[in-house]
C-alpha positions in Angstrom: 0.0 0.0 0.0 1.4 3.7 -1.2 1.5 6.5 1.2 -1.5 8.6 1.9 -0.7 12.0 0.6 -1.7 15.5 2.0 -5.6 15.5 1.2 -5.7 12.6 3.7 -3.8 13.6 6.1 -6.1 17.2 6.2 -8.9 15.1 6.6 -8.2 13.5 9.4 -6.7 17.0 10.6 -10.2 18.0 10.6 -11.7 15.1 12.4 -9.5 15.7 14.9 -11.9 16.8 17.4 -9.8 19.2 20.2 -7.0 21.3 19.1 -3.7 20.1 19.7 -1.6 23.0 21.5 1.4 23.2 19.7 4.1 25.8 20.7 5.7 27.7 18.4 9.2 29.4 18.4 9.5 32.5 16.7 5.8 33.9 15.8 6.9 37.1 13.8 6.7 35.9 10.3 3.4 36.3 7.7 3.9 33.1 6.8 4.0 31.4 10.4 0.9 33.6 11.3 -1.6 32.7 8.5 -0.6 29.1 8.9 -1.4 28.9 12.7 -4.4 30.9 11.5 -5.8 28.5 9.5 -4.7 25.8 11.1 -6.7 27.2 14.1 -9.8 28.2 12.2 -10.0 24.3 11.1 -9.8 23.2 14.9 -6.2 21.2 13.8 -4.2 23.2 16.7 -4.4 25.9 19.9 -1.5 27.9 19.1 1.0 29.2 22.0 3.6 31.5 20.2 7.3 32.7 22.0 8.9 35.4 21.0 9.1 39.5 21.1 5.1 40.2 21.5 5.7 43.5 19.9 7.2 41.9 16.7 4.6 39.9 16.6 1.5 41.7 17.3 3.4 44.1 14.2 3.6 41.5 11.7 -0.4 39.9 12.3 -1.1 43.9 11.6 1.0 43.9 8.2 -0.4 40.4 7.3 -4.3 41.4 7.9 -3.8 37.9 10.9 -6.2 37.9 13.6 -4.5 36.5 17.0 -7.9 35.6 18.1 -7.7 32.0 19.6 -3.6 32.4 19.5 -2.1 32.8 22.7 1.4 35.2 22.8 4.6 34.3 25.2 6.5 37.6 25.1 10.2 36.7 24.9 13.4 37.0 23.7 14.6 33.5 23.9 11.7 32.2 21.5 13.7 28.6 21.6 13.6 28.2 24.9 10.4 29.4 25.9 8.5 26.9 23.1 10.6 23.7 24.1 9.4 24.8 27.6 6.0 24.2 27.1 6.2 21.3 25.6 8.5 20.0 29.0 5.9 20.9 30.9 2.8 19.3 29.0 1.5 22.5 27.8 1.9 21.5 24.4 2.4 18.4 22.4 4.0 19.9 18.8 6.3 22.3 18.7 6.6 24.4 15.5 9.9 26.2 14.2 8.9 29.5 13.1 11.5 32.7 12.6 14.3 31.3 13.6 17.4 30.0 12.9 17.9 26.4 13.4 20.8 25.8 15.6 19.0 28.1 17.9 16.1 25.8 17.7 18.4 23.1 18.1 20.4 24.6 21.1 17.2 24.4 23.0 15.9 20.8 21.8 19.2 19.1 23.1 20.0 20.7 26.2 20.6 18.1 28.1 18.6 19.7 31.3 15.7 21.5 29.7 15.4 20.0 26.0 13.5 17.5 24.0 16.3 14.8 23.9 14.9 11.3 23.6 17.8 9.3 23.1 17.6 8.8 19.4 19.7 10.8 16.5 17.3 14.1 15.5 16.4 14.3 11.4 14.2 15.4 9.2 11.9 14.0 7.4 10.1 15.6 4.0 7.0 13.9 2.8 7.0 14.4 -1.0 3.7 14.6 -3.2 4.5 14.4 -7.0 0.7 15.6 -7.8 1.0 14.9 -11.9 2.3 11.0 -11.2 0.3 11.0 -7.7 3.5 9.5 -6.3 4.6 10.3 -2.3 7.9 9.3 -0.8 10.4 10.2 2.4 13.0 11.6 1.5 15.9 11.6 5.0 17.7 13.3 6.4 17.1 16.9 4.6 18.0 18.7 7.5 20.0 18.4 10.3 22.9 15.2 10.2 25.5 16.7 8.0 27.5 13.2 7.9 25.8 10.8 9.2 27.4 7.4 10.4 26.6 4.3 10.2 24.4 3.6 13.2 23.0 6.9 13.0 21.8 6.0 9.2 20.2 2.8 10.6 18.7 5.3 13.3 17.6 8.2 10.4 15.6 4.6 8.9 14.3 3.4 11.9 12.4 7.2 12.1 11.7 7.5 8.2 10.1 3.9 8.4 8.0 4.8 11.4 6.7 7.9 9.5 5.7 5.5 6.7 4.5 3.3 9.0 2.1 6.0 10.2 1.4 7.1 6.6 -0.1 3.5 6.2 2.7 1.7 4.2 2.6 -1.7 6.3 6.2 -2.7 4.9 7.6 0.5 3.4 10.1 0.1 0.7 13.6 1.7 2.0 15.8 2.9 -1.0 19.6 3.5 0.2 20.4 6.1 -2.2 24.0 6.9 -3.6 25.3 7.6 -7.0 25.5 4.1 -8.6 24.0 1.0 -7.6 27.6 -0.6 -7.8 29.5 -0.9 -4.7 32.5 0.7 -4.7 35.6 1.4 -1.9 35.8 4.9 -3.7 32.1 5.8 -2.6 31.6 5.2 0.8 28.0 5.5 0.9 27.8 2.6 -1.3 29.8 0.6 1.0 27.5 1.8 4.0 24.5 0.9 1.6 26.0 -2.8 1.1 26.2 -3.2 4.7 22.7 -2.0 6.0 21.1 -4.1 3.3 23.4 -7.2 4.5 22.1 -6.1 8.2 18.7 -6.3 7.1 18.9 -9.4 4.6 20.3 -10.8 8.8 16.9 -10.0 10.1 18.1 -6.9 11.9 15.9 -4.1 10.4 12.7 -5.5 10.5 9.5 -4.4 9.3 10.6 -2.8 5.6 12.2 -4.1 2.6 15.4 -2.2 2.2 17.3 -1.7 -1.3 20.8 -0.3 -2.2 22.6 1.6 -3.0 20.3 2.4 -5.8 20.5 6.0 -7.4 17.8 8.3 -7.5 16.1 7.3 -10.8 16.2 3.3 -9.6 14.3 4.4 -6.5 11.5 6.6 -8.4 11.3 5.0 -11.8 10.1 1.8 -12.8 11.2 2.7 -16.1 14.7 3.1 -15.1 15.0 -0.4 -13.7 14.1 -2.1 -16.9 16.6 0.5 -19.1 19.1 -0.6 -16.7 18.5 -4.3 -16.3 18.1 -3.9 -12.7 14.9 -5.7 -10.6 13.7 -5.6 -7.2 10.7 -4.4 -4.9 12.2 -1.3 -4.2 13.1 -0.7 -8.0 10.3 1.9 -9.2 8.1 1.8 -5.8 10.6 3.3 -2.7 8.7 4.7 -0.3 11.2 5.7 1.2 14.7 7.2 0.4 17.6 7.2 2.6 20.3 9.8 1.4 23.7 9.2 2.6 24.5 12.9 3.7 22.8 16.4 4.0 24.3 17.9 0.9 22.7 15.6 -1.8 19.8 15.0 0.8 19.2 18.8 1.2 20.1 19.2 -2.8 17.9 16.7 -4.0 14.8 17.4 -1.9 14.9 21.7 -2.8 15.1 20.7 -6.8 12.2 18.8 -6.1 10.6 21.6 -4.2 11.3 24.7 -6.4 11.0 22.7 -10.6 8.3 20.2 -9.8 4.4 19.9 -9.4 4.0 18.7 -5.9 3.4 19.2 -2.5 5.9 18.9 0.6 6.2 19.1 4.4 8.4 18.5 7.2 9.0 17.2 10.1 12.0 16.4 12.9 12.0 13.0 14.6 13.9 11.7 17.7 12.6 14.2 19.7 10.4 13.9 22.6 7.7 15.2 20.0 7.3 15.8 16.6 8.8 18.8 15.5 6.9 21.5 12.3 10.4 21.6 10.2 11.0 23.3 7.7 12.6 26.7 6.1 12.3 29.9 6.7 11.5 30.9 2.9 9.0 28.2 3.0 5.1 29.4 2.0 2.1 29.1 4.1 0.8 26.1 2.5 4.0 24.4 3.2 3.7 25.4 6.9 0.4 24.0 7.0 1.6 20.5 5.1 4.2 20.4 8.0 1.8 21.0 10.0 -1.0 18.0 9.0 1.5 15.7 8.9 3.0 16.4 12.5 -0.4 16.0 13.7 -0.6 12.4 12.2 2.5 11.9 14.4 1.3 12.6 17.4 0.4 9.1 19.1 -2.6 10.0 21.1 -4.5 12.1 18.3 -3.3 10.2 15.6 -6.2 8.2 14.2 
């Protein structure tokens, strides 16, 4: 079974039922506020926003956004005050709004007053191809730079459970490099070879795993025959596991900016899913981000 895309996951968004509070760092940004607005307006979440009041009350005026239903933390440490409430129960999402990411990050892993949870933090991009109706992970886009070994098995473990929750029973894992042929002169095939060997041993259960198979293996059918190359993954990877942040971060903004599609994002290995994604990002984006998070969320997930 393929992954449900974006109208499902708005859908159940709207079934919801209560609000989610979600806490939000860094609220003075158009794009931020007509999310959380709409988002709002469809019941989806109860907004609490950290940062400068001021600055934000400023930019609602410019952006025609009625704070009606959102509730403002005045503060110059946005970061801290948004991981705070989710500490302390207040909230159960938190949202990165204007701000910069290691600031964001600063505050997720302090050790005494973060969101650590044991596990290695990524990103994870749900990608809708709307003309080909075709969705896929793409990890990690954001945040591991060069990822080792175990941390790749550990970016997997969190992609599959996002396709797990997207409905793919067995998601299809593509290990993505450059060639399908190993090679001591590309390391990421060799790290490819030796997760599929790890999971051919039974120890990544619960997906079919293929690599290293380049880009086109993983999306195109088509590619596979040209190429003489056959597999369940071949053509059908639901997700794709990118060996470091440059081509994952490359791959996933060509996508964005020269395709028809739809995206969001979201940071797992937290204590709670995390609304990821950039700051030049558009308010439908914000609100993709936003639908799937709420998926991830255990107790409202349906």
């Amino acid at each position: 079974m393929s992954l449900i895309g974006f109208d499902d996951l708005y859908q159940q968004a709207d079934s919801l039922g209560t609000p989610v509070p979600v806490a939000v760092a860094g609220g003075d940004d158009r794009t931020v506020l007509e999310a959380l607005r709409a988002a709002c307006d469809r019941g989806w979440v109860a907004p609490l926003i950290a940062g400068p009041e001021d600055a934000i009350r400023q930019t609602a005026a410019e952006a025609g956004v009625n704070l009606h239903g959102l509730t403002l933390i005045d503060t110059d440490d946005a970061a801290a005050a948004a991981v705070g409430r989710v500490r302390s129960g207040e909230a159960r999402l938190l949202m990165k709004g204007r701000i910069a990411t290691p600031a964001l990050m600063h505050a997720v892993l302090d050790r005494d007053r973060g969101l650590r949870a044991g596990r290695v933090i990524c990103q994870v991009v749900l990608m809708e191809i709307q003309p080909a109706r075709r969705r896929f992970l793409l990890a990690d886009t954001g945040i591991c730079i060069h990822p080792s070994l175990e941390e790749k098995l550990d970016i997997l473990r969190a992609a599959v459970e996002v396709a797990r929750r997207l409905n793919a029973a067995e998601p299809r894992v593509a290990l993505v490099a450059a060639t399908e042929q190993v090679a001591p002169s590309m390391p990421e095939t060799l790290d490819a070879a030796e997760i599929q060997r790890r999971h051919q041993a039974g120890e990544i259960p619960g997906c079919v795993v293929g690599g290293p198979l380049s880009f086109d293996l993983a999306y195109a059918a088509e590619a596979g025959g040209k190429k003489g190359i056959a597999g369940p993954v071949v053509g059908a990877a639901d997700v794709m596991l990118f060996p470091d942040l440059l081509s994952a971060n490359l791959t996933v903004k060509a996508i964005m900016y020269t395709a028809n599609c739809r995206f969001g994002g979201v940071l797992q290995g937290a204590a709670c899913p995390v609304v990821f994604m950039s700051r030049a990002d558009t308010t439908a984006t914000r609100l993709n981000s936003l639908a799937l998070a709420l998926r991830l969320v255990p107790s409202t997930s349906g």
